[in-house]
C-alpha positions in Angstrom: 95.4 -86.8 31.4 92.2 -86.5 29.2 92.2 -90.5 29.0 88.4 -90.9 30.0 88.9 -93.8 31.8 90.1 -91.9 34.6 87.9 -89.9 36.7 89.2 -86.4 37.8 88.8 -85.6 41.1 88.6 -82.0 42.9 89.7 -82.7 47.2 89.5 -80.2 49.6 91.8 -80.5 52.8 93.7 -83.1 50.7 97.0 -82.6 52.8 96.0 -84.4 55.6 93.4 -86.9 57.4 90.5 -87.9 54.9 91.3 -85.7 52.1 95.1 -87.3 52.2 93.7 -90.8 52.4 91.7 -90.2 49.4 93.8 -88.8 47.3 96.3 -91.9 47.7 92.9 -94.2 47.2 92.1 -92.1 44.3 95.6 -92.3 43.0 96.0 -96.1 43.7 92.9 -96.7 41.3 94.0 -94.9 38.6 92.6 -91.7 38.7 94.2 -88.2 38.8 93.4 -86.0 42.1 93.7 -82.5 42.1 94.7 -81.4 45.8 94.0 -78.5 46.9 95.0 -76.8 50.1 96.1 -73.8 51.9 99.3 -75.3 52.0 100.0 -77.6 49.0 103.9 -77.9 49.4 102.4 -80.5 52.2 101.6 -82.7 48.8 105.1 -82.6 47.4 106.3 -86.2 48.2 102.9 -87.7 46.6 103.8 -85.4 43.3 106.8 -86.2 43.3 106.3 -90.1 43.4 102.9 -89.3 40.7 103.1 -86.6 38.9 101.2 -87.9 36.6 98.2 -88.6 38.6 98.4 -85.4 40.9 98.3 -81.9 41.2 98.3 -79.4 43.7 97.3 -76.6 43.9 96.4 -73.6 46.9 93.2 -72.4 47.4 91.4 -71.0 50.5 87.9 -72.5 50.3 86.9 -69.4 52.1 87.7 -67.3 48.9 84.6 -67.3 46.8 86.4 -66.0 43.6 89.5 -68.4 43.8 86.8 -71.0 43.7 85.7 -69.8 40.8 88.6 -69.0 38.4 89.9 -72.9 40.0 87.4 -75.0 38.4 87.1 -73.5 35.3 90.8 -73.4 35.2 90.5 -77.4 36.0 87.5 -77.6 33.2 89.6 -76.2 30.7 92.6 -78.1 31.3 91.9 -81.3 32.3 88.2 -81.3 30.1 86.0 -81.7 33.2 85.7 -82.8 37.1 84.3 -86.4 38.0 84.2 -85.9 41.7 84.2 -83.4 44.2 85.2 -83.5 47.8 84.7 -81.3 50.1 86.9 -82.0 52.9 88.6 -79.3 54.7 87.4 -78.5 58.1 88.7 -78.4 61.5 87.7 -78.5 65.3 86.0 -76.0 67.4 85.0 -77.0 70.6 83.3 -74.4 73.0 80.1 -73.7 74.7 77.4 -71.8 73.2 78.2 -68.7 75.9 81.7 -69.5 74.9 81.6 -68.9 71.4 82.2 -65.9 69.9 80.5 -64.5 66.8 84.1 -64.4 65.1 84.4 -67.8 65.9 81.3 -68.9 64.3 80.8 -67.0 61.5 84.8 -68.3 60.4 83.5 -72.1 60.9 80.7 -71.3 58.9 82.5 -69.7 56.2 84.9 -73.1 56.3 82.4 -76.0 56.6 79.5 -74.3 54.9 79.8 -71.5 52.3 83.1 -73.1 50.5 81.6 -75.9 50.4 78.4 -74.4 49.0 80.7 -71.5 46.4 82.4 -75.0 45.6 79.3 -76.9 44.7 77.5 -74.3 42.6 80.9 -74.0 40.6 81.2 -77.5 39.2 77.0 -78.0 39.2 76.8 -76.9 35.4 79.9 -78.7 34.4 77.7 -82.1 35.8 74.9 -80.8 34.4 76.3 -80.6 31.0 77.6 -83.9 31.2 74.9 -85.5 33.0 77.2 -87.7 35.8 79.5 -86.2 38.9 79.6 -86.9 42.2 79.7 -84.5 45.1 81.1 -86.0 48.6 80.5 -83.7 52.0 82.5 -84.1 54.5 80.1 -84.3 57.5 80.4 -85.8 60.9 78.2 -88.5 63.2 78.1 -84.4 64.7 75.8 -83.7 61.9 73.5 -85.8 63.4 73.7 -85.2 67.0 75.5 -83.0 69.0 76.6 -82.7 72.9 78.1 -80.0 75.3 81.0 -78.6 73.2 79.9 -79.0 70.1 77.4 -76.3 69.5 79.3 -74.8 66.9 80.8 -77.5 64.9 77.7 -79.3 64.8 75.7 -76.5 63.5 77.7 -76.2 60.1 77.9 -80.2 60.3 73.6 -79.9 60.2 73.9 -77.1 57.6 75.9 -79.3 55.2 73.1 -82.2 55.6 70.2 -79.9 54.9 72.0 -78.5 52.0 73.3 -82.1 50.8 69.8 -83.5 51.0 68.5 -80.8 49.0 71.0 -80.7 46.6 70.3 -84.8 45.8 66.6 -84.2 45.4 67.4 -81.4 42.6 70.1 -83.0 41.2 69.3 -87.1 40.7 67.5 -86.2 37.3 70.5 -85.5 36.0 73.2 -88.4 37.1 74.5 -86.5 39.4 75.5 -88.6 43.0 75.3 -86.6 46.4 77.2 -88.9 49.0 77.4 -86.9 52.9 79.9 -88.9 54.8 79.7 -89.0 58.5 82.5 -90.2 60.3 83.2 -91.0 64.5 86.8 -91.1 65.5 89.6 -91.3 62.8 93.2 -90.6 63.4 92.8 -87.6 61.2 95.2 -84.9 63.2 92.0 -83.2 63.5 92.2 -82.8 67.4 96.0 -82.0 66.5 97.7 -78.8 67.0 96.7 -76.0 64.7 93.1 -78.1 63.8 91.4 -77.7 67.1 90.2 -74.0 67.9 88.8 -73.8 72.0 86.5 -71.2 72.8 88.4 -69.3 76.3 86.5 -71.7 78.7 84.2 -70.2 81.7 84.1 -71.8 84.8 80.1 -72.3 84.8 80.8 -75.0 82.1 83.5 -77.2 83.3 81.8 -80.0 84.2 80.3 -80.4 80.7 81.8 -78.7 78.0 85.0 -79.4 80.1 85.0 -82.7 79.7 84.6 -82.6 76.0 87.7 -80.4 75.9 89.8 -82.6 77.9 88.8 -85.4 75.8 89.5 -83.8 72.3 93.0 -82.4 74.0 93.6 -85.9 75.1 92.5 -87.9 71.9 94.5 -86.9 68.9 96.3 -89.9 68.0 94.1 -92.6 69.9 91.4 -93.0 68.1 90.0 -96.2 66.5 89.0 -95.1 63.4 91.5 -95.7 59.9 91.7 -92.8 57.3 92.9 -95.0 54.5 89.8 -97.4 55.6 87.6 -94.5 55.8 88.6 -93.6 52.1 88.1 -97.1 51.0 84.2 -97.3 52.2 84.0 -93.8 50.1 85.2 -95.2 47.1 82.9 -98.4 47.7 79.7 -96.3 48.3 80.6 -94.1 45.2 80.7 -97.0 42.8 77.5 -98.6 43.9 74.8 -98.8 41.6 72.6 -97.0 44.5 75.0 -94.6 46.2 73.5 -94.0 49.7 73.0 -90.3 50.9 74.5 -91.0 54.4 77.5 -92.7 54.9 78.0 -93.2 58.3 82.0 -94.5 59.3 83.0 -96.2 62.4 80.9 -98.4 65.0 81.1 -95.1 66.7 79.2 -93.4 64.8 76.9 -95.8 63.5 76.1 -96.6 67.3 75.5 -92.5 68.2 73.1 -92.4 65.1 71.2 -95.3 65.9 71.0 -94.0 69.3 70.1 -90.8 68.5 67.0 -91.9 66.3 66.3 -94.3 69.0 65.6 -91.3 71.1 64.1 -89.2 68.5 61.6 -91.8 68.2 60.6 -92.1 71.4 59.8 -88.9 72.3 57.8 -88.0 68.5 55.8 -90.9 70.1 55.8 -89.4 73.8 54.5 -86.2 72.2 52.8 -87.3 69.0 49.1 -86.7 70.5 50.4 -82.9 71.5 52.0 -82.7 67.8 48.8 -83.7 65.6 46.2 -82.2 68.0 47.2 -78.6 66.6 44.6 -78.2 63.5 41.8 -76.1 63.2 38.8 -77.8 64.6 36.6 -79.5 62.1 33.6 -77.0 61.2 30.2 -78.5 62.2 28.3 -79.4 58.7 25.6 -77.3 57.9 
Protein backbone atom coordinates (compact mmCIF):
# COMPACT_ATOMS: atom_id res chain seq x y z
CA UNK A 1 0.00 0.00 0.00
CA UNK A 2 3.06 2.37 0.25
CA UNK A 3 3.63 1.82 -3.68
CA UNK A 4 4.01 5.67 -4.61
CA UNK A 5 2.37 5.37 -7.61
CA UNK A 6 -0.84 5.38 -5.89
CA UNK A 7 -2.19 8.43 -4.36
CA UNK A 8 -3.92 7.95 -0.96
CA UNK A 9 -7.02 9.57 -0.54
CA UNK A 10 -8.87 10.67 2.74
CA UNK A 11 -13.26 11.01 1.74
CA UNK A 12 -15.68 12.29 3.90
CA UNK A 13 -19.40 11.10 3.36
CA UNK A 14 -17.85 8.37 1.20
CA UNK A 15 -20.98 6.03 1.83
CA UNK A 16 -23.10 7.60 -0.41
CA UNK A 17 -23.71 10.32 -3.27
CA UNK A 18 -20.32 12.20 -4.28
CA UNK A 19 -18.12 10.77 -1.74
CA UNK A 20 -19.38 7.06 -2.98
CA UNK A 21 -18.83 7.98 -6.61
CA UNK A 22 -15.37 8.97 -5.77
CA UNK A 23 -14.25 6.48 -4.04
CA UNK A 24 -15.24 3.87 -6.92
CA UNK A 25 -13.46 6.64 -9.41
CA UNK A 26 -10.58 6.70 -7.03
CA UNK A 27 -10.54 2.95 -6.76
CA UNK A 28 -11.03 2.32 -10.63
CA UNK A 29 -7.69 4.42 -11.17
CA UNK A 30 -5.69 2.76 -8.98
CA UNK A 31 -5.55 4.43 -5.95
CA UNK A 32 -6.40 3.41 -2.37
CA UNK A 33 -9.43 5.47 -0.64
CA UNK A 34 -9.83 5.67 2.80
CA UNK A 35 -13.68 6.01 3.55
CA UNK A 36 -14.74 7.40 6.30
CA UNK A 37 -18.20 7.70 7.71
CA UNK A 38 -20.55 7.65 10.51
CA UNK A 39 -21.58 4.52 9.33
CA UNK A 40 -18.83 2.61 7.44
CA UNK A 41 -20.42 -0.97 7.39
CA UNK A 42 -22.41 1.02 4.36
CA UNK A 43 -18.76 0.40 2.51
CA UNK A 44 -18.64 -3.38 3.14
CA UNK A 45 -19.48 -4.60 -0.42
CA UNK A 46 -16.71 -2.20 -2.00
CA UNK A 47 -14.12 -3.77 0.72
CA UNK A 48 -15.06 -6.67 0.15
CA UNK A 49 -14.63 -6.69 -3.76
CA UNK A 50 -11.04 -4.29 -2.89
CA UNK A 51 -9.68 -4.76 0.00
CA UNK A 52 -6.80 -3.81 -1.24
CA UNK A 53 -7.52 -0.44 -2.40
CA UNK A 54 -10.02 0.51 0.53
CA UNK A 55 -10.62 1.07 3.91
CA UNK A 56 -13.12 2.19 6.08
CA UNK A 57 -13.21 3.57 8.81
CA UNK A 58 -15.93 5.75 11.31
CA UNK A 59 -15.40 9.07 12.20
CA UNK A 60 -17.80 11.90 13.05
CA UNK A 61 -16.31 14.98 11.30
CA UNK A 62 -17.92 16.86 14.06
CA UNK A 63 -15.38 15.26 16.52
CA UNK A 64 -12.36 17.54 16.54
CA UNK A 65 -10.07 14.93 18.36
CA UNK A 66 -11.11 11.82 16.20
CA UNK A 67 -9.95 14.06 13.46
CA UNK A 68 -6.91 14.20 14.81
CA UNK A 69 -5.68 10.81 16.13
CA UNK A 70 -7.30 9.66 12.21
CA UNK A 71 -4.79 11.25 10.16
CA UNK A 72 -1.96 10.71 11.97
CA UNK A 73 -3.05 7.23 12.40
CA UNK A 74 -3.41 7.25 8.29
CA UNK A 75 0.21 9.14 8.18
CA UNK A 76 1.73 6.54 10.03
CA UNK A 77 0.27 3.65 8.32
CA UNK A 78 -0.06 4.30 5.02
CA UNK A 79 3.15 7.00 4.86
CA UNK A 80 1.09 10.05 3.97
CA UNK A 81 -2.40 11.42 2.45
CA UNK A 82 -2.45 12.65 -1.38
CA UNK A 83 -5.94 14.02 -1.29
CA UNK A 84 -8.52 15.09 0.90
CA UNK A 85 -12.23 15.29 0.45
CA UNK A 86 -14.42 16.87 2.32
CA UNK A 87 -17.66 15.60 1.45
CA UNK A 88 -20.16 14.93 4.14
CA UNK A 89 -23.01 17.20 4.39
CA UNK A 90 -26.73 17.12 4.24
CA UNK A 91 -29.86 19.27 3.61
CA UNK A 92 -31.44 21.88 5.66
CA UNK A 93 -34.05 23.73 4.26
CA UNK A 94 -35.99 26.41 6.37
CA UNK A 95 -36.48 30.11 6.61
CA UNK A 96 -34.33 32.32 8.41
CA UNK A 97 -37.39 32.89 11.25
CA UNK A 98 -37.62 29.19 10.89
CA UNK A 99 -34.34 28.22 11.82
CA UNK A 100 -33.38 27.51 15.06
CA UNK A 101 -30.04 28.23 16.68
CA UNK A 102 -29.56 24.35 17.27
CA UNK A 103 -30.22 23.93 13.79
CA UNK A 104 -27.58 26.18 12.67
CA UNK A 105 -24.88 25.92 14.82
CA UNK A 106 -25.17 21.63 13.96
CA UNK A 107 -24.81 22.57 10.02
CA UNK A 108 -22.11 24.63 10.82
CA UNK A 109 -20.29 22.32 12.86
CA UNK A 110 -20.96 19.64 9.76
CA UNK A 111 -20.16 21.73 6.58
CA UNK A 112 -17.73 24.12 8.20
CA UNK A 113 -15.53 23.35 11.34
CA UNK A 114 -14.94 19.43 10.25
CA UNK A 115 -14.07 20.43 7.34
CA UNK A 116 -11.73 23.23 8.66
CA UNK A 117 -10.36 20.60 12.04
CA UNK A 118 -9.92 18.30 8.83
CA UNK A 119 -7.82 20.64 6.82
CA UNK A 120 -5.45 21.96 9.46
CA UNK A 121 -4.80 18.20 10.29
CA UNK A 122 -3.27 17.04 7.06
CA UNK A 123 -1.84 20.90 6.18
CA UNK A 124 1.65 19.94 7.69
CA UNK A 125 1.76 16.51 6.24
CA UNK A 126 1.42 18.67 2.57
CA UNK A 127 3.64 20.95 3.74
CA UNK A 128 6.30 18.51 4.46
CA UNK A 129 5.87 16.97 1.28
CA UNK A 130 5.27 19.95 -0.73
CA UNK A 131 2.08 18.39 -3.00
CA UNK A 132 -1.71 17.41 -1.70
CA UNK A 133 -4.78 18.35 -2.74
CA UNK A 134 -7.74 19.46 -0.68
CA UNK A 135 -11.39 19.09 -2.47
CA UNK A 136 -14.59 21.15 -0.63
CA UNK A 137 -17.62 19.95 -1.17
CA UNK A 138 -19.56 23.16 -1.92
CA UNK A 139 -22.69 23.77 -3.80
CA UNK A 140 -23.93 26.31 -6.94
CA UNK A 141 -25.61 27.44 -3.07
CA UNK A 142 -22.25 28.68 -2.24
CA UNK A 143 -22.76 31.17 -4.70
CA UNK A 144 -26.25 32.23 -4.43
CA UNK A 145 -28.90 31.42 -2.34
CA UNK A 146 -32.94 31.69 -2.45
CA UNK A 147 -35.93 31.40 0.09
CA UNK A 148 -35.06 28.15 1.98
CA UNK A 149 -31.69 28.10 1.85
CA UNK A 150 -30.50 30.61 4.38
CA UNK A 151 -28.87 28.16 6.32
CA UNK A 152 -27.23 25.79 4.03
CA UNK A 153 -25.99 28.41 1.96
CA UNK A 154 -24.28 30.19 4.69
CA UNK A 155 -21.85 27.26 5.57
CA UNK A 156 -21.75 26.61 1.68
CA UNK A 157 -20.28 30.74 1.58
CA UNK A 158 -18.11 29.86 4.66
CA UNK A 159 -16.35 26.99 2.97
CA UNK A 160 -15.54 29.35 -0.23
CA UNK A 161 -14.11 32.19 1.83
CA UNK A 162 -12.07 29.72 3.76
CA UNK A 163 -11.15 27.60 0.39
CA UNK A 164 -10.05 30.81 -1.31
CA UNK A 165 -7.93 31.76 1.54
CA UNK A 166 -6.54 28.55 2.11
CA UNK A 167 -5.21 28.51 -1.91
CA UNK A 168 -3.68 31.87 -1.63
CA UNK A 169 -1.49 30.59 1.58
CA UNK A 170 -1.02 27.45 0.36
CA UNK A 171 0.03 27.53 -3.67
CA UNK A 172 3.79 28.18 -2.59
CA UNK A 173 3.96 24.99 -1.45
CA UNK A 174 2.24 22.51 -4.22
CA UNK A 175 -0.49 22.23 -2.45
CA UNK A 176 -4.06 22.25 -4.88
CA UNK A 177 -7.35 23.77 -3.30
CA UNK A 178 -10.26 22.54 -5.77
CA UNK A 179 -14.10 23.85 -4.23
CA UNK A 180 -16.64 21.92 -6.14
CA UNK A 181 -19.94 23.35 -6.74
CA UNK A 182 -22.57 21.13 -7.91
CA UNK A 183 -26.61 21.77 -9.04
CA UNK A 184 -28.73 18.66 -9.00
CA UNK A 185 -27.21 15.19 -8.61
CA UNK A 186 -28.98 12.03 -7.71
CA UNK A 187 -27.06 12.12 -4.49
CA UNK A 188 -29.91 10.85 -1.85
CA UNK A 189 -29.27 14.11 -0.46
CA UNK A 190 -33.00 15.24 -0.47
CA UNK A 191 -33.53 11.50 0.69
CA UNK A 192 -34.85 10.51 4.00
CA UNK A 193 -32.52 10.99 6.88
CA UNK A 194 -30.30 13.82 4.58
CA UNK A 195 -32.89 16.56 4.45
CA UNK A 196 -33.57 18.34 8.01
CA UNK A 197 -36.88 21.05 7.59
CA UNK A 198 -37.10 23.78 9.87
CA UNK A 199 -41.19 23.32 11.47
CA UNK A 200 -42.57 25.62 8.67
CA UNK A 201 -44.74 28.98 9.65
CA UNK A 202 -47.53 29.90 7.63
CA UNK A 203 -46.15 33.50 6.76
CA UNK A 204 -43.58 31.62 4.50
CA UNK A 205 -45.43 29.27 2.43
CA UNK A 206 -45.47 30.83 -0.55
CA UNK A 207 -41.71 31.07 -0.69
CA UNK A 208 -39.79 28.90 1.42
CA UNK A 209 -42.84 26.53 0.80
CA UNK A 210 -42.16 26.07 -2.52
CA UNK A 211 -38.52 25.20 -1.99
CA UNK A 212 -39.66 22.53 0.49
CA UNK A 213 -42.05 20.97 -1.75
CA UNK A 214 -39.58 20.85 -4.33
CA UNK A 215 -36.61 19.20 -2.31
CA UNK A 216 -39.51 16.72 -0.86
CA UNK A 217 -40.49 16.11 -4.37
CA UNK A 218 -36.95 15.85 -6.03
CA UNK A 219 -34.85 13.10 -4.57
CA UNK A 220 -34.43 10.70 -7.28
CA UNK A 221 -35.29 13.10 -10.37
CA UNK A 222 -32.63 15.05 -10.72
CA UNK A 223 -30.37 15.36 -13.86
CA UNK A 224 -27.19 15.47 -12.49
CA UNK A 225 -24.77 11.96 -12.46
CA UNK A 226 -22.64 11.21 -9.34
CA UNK A 227 -20.19 8.93 -10.99
CA UNK A 228 -19.96 11.90 -13.82
CA UNK A 229 -19.67 14.41 -11.15
CA UNK A 230 -16.57 12.32 -9.72
CA UNK A 231 -15.08 12.04 -13.13
CA UNK A 232 -14.95 16.03 -13.82
CA UNK A 233 -13.17 15.99 -10.18
CA UNK A 234 -10.65 13.67 -11.06
CA UNK A 235 -10.22 15.63 -14.49
CA UNK A 236 -9.83 19.06 -12.80
CA UNK A 237 -7.40 17.52 -10.20
CA UNK A 238 -4.97 16.29 -12.78
CA UNK A 239 -4.76 19.41 -14.71
CA UNK A 240 -1.74 21.19 -14.89
CA UNK A 241 -3.83 24.48 -13.69
CA UNK A 242 -6.44 23.10 -11.23
CA UNK A 243 -9.23 25.64 -11.18
CA UNK A 244 -10.47 26.94 -7.70
CA UNK A 245 -14.20 26.60 -8.64
CA UNK A 246 -15.57 23.72 -10.19
CA UNK A 247 -18.90 24.30 -10.96
CA UNK A 248 -21.12 20.74 -12.10
CA UNK A 249 -24.18 20.58 -13.98
CA UNK A 250 -25.80 23.16 -16.68
CA UNK A 251 -27.69 23.98 -13.54
CA UNK A 252 -25.43 25.32 -11.82
CA UNK A 253 -23.20 26.76 -14.30
CA UNK A 254 -26.38 28.65 -15.55
CA UNK A 255 -27.33 30.03 -11.63
CA UNK A 256 -23.65 31.20 -11.40
CA UNK A 257 -23.57 33.00 -14.51
CA UNK A 258 -26.82 34.37 -13.64
CA UNK A 259 -26.02 35.35 -10.46
CA UNK A 260 -22.82 37.39 -11.63
CA UNK A 261 -24.86 38.70 -14.37
CA UNK A 262 -26.88 40.42 -11.67
CA UNK A 263 -24.15 41.15 -9.47
CA UNK A 264 -22.75 43.08 -12.15
CA UNK A 265 -25.44 45.02 -12.99
CA UNK A 266 -26.25 46.51 -9.91
CA UNK A 267 -22.08 47.29 -8.79
CA UNK A 268 -22.66 49.22 -12.05
CA UNK A 269 -26.27 50.64 -10.92
CA UNK A 270 -24.57 51.70 -7.77
CA UNK A 271 -20.94 52.22 -8.56
CA UNK A 272 -21.14 56.21 -8.52
CA UNK A 273 -22.79 55.72 -4.75
CA UNK A 274 -19.87 53.09 -4.01
CA UNK A 275 -16.68 55.28 -4.97
CA UNK A 276 -18.17 58.67 -3.99
CA UNK A 277 -17.47 57.70 -0.22
CA UNK A 278 -13.72 59.20 0.27
CA UNK A 279 -12.68 61.90 2.15
CA UNK A 280 -12.85 65.03 0.03
CA UNK A 281 -9.64 66.08 -1.52
CA UNK A 282 -8.00 68.86 0.76
CA UNK A 283 -7.62 72.16 -1.09
CA UNK A 284 -3.57 72.75 -1.78
CA UNK A 285 -2.16 75.25 0.20
Amino acid sequence: MNNTTQRVWLITGATSGFGRALTEAAIAAGDIVIGAARSPERLDDLVAAHQDQLEAVELDVTDAPAISRLVEDLVRRYGRIDVLVNNAGRTQVGAVEETTDAELRDLFELHFFGPAALTRAVLPHFRERRSGAIVMLSSMGGQLSFAGFSAYSSTKFAVEGFAEALADEVSPYGIKVLVVEPGAFRTGLFGKGAAVFSEPLAAYDASVGETRRMVQAGDGTQAGDPAKAAAAILTALAAESTPLRLPLGGDAVDAIRGHLDRVGAELDQWEAVARDTAFAAEPAS
